[in-house]
MIDOSE-1310 file (N, C-alpha, C; in nm, 2 decimals, decimal comma, always signed):
residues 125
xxxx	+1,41/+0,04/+0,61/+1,33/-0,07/+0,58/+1,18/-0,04/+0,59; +1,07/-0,06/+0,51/+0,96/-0,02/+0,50/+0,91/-0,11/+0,60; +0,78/-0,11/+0,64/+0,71/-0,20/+0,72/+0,57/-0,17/+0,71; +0,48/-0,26/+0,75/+0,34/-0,28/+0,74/+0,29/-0,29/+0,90
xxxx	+0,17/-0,26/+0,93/+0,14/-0,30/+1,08/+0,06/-0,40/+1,07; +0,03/-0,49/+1,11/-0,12/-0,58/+1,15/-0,16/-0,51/+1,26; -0,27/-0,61/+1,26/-0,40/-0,54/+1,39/-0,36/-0,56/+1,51; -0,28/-0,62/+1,51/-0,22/-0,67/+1,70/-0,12/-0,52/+1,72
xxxx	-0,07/-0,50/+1,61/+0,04/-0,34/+1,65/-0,08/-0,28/+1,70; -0,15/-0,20/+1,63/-0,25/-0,14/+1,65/-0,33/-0,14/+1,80; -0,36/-0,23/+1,80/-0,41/-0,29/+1,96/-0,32/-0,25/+2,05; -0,18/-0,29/+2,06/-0,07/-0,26/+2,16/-0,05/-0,12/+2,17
xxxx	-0,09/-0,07/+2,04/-0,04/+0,10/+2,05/-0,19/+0,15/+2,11; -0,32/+0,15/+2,06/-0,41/+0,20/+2,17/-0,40/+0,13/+2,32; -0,35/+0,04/+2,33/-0,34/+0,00/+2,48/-0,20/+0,12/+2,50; -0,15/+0,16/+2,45/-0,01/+0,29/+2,51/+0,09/+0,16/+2,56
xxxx	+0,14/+0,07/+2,48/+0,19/-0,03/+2,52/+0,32/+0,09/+2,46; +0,45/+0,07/+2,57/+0,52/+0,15/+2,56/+0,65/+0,16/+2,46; +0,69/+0,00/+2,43/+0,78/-0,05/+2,29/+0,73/-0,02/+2,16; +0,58/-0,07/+2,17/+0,55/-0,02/+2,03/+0,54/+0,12/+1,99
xxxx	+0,51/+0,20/+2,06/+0,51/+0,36/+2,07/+0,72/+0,41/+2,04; +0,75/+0,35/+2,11/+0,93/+0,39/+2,10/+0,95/+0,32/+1,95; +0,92/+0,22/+1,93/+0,97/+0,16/+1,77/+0,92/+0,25/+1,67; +0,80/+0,27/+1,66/+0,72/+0,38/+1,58/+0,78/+0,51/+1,58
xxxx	+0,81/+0,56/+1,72/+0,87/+0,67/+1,68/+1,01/+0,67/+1,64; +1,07/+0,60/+1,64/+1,19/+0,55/+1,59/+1,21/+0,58/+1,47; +1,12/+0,46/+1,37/+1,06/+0,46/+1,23/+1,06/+0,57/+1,21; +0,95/+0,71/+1,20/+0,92/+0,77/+1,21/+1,05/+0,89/+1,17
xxxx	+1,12/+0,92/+1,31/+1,27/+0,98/+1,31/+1,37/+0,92/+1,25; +1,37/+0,81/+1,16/+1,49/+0,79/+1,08/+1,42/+0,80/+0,95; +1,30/+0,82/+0,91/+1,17/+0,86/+0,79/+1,13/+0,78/+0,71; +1,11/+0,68/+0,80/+1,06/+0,52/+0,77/+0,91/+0,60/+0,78
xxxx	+0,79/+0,59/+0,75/+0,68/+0,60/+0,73/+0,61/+0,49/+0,73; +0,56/+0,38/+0,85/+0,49/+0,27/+0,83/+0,37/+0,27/+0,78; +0,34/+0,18/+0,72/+0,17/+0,13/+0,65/+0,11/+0,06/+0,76; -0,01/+0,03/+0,71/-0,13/-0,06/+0,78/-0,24/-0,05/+0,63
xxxx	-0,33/-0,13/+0,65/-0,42/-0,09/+0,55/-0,55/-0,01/+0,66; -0,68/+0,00/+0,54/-0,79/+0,04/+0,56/-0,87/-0,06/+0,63; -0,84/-0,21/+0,56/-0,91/-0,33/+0,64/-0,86/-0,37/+0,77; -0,73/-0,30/+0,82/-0,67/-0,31/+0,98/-0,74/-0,25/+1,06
xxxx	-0,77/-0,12/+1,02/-0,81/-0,02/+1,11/-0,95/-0,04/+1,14; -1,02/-0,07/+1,06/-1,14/-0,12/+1,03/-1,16/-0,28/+1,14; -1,09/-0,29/+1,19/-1,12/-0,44/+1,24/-1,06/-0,35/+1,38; -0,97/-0,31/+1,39/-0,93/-0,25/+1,56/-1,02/-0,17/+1,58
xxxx	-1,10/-0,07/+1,54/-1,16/+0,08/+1,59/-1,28/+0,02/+1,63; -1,33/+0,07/+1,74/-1,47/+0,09/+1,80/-1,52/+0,16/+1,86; -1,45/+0,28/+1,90/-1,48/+0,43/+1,96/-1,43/+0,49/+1,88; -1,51/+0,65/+1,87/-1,42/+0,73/+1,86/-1,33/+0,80/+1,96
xxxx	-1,33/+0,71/+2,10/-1,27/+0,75/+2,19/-1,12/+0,67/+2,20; -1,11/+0,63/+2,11/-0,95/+0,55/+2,11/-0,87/+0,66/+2,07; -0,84/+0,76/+2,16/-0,76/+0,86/+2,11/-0,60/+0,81/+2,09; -0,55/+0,74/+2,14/-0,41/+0,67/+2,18/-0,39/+0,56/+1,97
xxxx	-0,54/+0,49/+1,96/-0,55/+0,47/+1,79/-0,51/+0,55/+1,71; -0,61/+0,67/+1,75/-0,57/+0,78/+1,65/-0,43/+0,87/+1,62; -0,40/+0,89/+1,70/-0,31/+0,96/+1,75/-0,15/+0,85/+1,67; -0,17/+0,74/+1,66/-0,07/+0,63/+1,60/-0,10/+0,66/+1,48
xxxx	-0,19/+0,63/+1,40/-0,24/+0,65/+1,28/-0,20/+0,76/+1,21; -0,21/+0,88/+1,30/-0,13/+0,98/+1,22/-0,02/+0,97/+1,15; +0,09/+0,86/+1,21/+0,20/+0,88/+1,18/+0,24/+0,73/+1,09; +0,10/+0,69/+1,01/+0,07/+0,59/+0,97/+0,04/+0,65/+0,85
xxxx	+0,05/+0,57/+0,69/-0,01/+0,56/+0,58/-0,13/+0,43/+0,55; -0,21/+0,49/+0,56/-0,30/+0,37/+0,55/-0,37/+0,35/+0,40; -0,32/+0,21/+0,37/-0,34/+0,18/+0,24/-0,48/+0,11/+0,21; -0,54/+0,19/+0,12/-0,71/+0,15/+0,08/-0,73/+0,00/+0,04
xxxx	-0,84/-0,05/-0,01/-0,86/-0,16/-0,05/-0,94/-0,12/-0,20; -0,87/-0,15/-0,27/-0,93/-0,10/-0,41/-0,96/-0,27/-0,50; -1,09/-0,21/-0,62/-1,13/-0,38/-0,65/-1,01/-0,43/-0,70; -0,89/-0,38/-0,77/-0,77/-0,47/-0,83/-0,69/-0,53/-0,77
xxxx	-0,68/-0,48/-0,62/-0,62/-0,54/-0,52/-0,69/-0,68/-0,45; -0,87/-0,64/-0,45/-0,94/-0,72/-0,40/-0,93/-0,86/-0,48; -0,91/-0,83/-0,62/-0,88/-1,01/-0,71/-0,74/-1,05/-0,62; -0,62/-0,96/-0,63/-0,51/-1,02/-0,55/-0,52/-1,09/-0,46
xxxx	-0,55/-1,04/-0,35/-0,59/-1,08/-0,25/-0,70/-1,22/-0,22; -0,83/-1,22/-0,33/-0,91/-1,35/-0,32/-0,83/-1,46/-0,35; -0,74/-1,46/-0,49/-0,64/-1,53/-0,54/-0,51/-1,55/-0,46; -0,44/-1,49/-0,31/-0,37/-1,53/-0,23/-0,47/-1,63/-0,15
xxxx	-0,59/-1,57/-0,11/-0,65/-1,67/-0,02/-0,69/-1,84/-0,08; -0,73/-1,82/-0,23/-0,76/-1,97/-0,26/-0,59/-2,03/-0,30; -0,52/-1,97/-0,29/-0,38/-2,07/-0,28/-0,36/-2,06/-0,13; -0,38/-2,04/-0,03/-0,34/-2,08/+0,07/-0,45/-2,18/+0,13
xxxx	-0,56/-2,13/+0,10/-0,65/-2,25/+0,14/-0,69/-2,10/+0,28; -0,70/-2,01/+0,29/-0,75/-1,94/+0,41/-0,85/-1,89/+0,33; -0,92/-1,77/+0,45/-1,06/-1,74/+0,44/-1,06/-1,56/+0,53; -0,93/-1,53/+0,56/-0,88/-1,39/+0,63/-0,89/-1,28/+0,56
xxxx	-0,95/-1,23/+0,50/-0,94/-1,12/+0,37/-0,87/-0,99/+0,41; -0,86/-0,99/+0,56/-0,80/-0,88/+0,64/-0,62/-0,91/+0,64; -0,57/-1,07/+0,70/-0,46/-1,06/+0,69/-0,38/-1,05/+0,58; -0,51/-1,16/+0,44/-0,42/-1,12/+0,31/-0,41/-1,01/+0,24
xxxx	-0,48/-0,90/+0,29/-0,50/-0,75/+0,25/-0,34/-0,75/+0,26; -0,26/-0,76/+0,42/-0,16/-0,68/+0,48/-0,05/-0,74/+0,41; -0,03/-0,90/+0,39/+0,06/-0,98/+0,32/+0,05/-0,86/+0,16; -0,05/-0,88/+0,09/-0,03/-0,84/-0,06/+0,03/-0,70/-0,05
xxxx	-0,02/-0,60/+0,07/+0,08/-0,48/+0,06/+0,19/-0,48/+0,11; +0,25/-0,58/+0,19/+0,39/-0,58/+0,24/+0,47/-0,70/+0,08; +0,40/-0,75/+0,03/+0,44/-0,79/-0,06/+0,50/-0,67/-0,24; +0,39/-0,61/-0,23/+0,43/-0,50/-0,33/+0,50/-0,43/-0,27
xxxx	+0,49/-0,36/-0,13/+0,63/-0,30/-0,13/+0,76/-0,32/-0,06; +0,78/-0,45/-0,08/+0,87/-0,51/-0,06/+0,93/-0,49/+0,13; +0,78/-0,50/+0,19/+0,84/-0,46/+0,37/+0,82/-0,61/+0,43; +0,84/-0,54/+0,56/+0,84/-0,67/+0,63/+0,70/-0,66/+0,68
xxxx	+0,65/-0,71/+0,76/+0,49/-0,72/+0,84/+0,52/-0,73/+0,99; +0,52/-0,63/+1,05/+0,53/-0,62/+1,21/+0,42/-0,67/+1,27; +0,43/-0,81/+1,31/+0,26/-0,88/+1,34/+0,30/-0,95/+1,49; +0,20/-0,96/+1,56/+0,15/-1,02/+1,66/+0,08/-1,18/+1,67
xxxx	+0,10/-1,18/+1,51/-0,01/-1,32/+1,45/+0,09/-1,43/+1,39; +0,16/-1,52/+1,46/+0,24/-1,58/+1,40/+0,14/-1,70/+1,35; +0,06/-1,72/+1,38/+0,00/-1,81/+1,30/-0,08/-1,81/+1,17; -0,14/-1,74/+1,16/-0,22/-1,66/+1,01/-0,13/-1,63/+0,95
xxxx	-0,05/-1,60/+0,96/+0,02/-1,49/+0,86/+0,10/-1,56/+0,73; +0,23/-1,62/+0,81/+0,29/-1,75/+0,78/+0,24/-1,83/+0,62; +0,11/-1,90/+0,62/+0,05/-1,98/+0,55/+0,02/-1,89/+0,40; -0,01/-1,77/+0,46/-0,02/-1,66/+0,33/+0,10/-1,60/+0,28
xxxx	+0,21/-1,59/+0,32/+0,38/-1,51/+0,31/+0,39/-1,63/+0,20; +0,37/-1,78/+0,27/+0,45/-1,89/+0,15/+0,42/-1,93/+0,01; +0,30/-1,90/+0,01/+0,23/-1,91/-0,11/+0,26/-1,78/-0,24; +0,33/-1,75/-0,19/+0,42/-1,63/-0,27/+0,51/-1,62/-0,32
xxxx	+0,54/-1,59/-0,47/+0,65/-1,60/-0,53/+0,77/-1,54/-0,43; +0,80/-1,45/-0,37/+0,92/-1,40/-0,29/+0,81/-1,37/-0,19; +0,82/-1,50/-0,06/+0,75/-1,46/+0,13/+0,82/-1,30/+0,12; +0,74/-1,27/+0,20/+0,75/-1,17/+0,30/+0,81/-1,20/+0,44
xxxx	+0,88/-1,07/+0,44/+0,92/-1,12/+0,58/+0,85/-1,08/+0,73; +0,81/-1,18/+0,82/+0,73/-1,14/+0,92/+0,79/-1,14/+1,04; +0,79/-1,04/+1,13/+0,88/-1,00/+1,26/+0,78/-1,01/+1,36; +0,76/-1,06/+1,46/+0,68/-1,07/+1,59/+0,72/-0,88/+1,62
x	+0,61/-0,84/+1,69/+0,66/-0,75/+1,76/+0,68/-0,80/+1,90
């Protein structure tokens, strides 16, 4: 099953939080390849001393924000009525490739999955 990360994965894996590191590699060893985008990483990083970030990312595809995505994405936010250009980034790419969104955000997320022809599906980590 494909999967997407939000920025709270991210955070838990530079914290060396120990579950998300075992799930990942998990993923990983059965050749699951998880995503995140470019607008995730971009909102977690602040050193280049987050070696424990980097180090995750490797074993991450991180998907760009290009302008054809960017109309998607404006047009998920004015149907939902939000203003998150970062969460509906992660919604529109778990939406194209049909994953789930491993998030830490049960509130944002939600509002943007429904407004969609087929939600996404969102798993707390």
């Amino acid at each position: 099953m494909s999967v997407v990360y939000d920025a709270r994965v991210l955070v838990a894996a530079d914290r060396n939080v120990r579950r998300v590191w075992a799930d990942h590699r998990a993923r990983l060893e059965s050749g699951v390849v998880p995503a995140t985008t470019a607008p995730v990483v971009a909102q977690v990083t602040r050193s280049p001393d987050q070696v424990q970030l980097r180090r995750f990312l490797r074993g991450c595809e991180v998907v760009g924000f290009s302008a054809d995505v960017a109309h998607e994405v404006g047009s998920l936010l004015g149907r939902a009525g939000s203003s998150d250009v970062v969460d509906a980034h992660v919604v529109v790419v778990a939406a194209q490739r049909r994953a789930v969104v491993l998030t830490g955000d049960r509130d944002d997320l939600p509002p943007l999955s429904q407004v969609l022809v087929e939600p996404v599906h969102l798993q707390s980590m």
